[in-house]
Structures are given as C-alpha cells and as structure tokens.
C-alpha positions in Angstrom: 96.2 79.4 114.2 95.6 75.9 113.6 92.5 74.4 114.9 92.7 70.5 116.3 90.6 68.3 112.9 89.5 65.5 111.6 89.9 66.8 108.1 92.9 64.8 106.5 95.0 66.5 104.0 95.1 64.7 100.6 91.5 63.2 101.4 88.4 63.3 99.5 85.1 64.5 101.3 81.7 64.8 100.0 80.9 68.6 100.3 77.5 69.2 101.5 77.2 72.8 99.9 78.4 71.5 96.6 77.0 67.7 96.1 80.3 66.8 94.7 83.7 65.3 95.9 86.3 67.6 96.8 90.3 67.1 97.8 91.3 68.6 100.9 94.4 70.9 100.2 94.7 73.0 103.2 93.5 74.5 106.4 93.3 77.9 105.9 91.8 80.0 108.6 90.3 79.5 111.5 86.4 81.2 111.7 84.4 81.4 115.0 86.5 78.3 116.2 85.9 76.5 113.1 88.6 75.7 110.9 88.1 76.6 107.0 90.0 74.2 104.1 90.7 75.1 101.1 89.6 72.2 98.9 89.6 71.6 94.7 87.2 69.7 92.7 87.3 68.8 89.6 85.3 70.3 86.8 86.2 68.9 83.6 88.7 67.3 81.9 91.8 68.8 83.6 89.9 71.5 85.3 89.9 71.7 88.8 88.6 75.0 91.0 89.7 75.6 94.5 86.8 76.7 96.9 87.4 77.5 100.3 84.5 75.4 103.0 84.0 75.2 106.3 85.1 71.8 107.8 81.6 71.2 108.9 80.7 71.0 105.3 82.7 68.1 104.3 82.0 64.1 104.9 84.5 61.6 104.5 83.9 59.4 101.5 83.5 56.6 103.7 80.1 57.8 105.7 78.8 59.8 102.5 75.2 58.3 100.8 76.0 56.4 97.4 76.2 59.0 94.4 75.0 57.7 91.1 
C-alpha cells in the first residue's frame, strides 16, 4: 500500500539518522501510516549502501543546514 508523500523518487535528502545525503530509490512499506524508503548513500569511491528510513527522517536538500 502506497501512502500519499512528499518524498520524490530520484531526489537527494539529508537523513537526520545518518548526517549524510542519501538518494531516494523507493517506497517500500508502509509502518504505522508512515511510509518507509529505501534510500542509498554513498560510501566511497563507487560504494554505495541501501538503508531503509522512515520518510520522517529525510529533508530535502533544499531546507537542510549547510554541511561543511
């Protein structure tokens, strides 16, 4: 079941849990009425790891703080 959200696939978010940018990939599940993604960031060179968050964790990269 997809839940109605302001998450953007292809979009990158500030994820409050992690302090780093992420991608949006997918919405996954839905949890309490929340809808979970399924996001990747990237590591390293060429690494990238797919996490699954809550949308309430993610900022668009527009409204997040400056990140040195």
């Amino acid at each position: 079941m997809k839940v109605k959200s302001s998450i953007e696939r292809g979009a990158e978010y500030l994820c409050t849990k992690l302090g780093e940018f992420v991608t949006a990939i997918e919405q996954v599940a839905v949890v309490k009425g929340l809808a979970m993604w399924e996001v990747e960031r990237q590591i390293g060179a060429g690494i990238r790891r797919r996490l699954i968050v809550s949308e309430r964790s993610l900022v668009p990269r527009h409204l997040a703080p400056a990140m040195a």
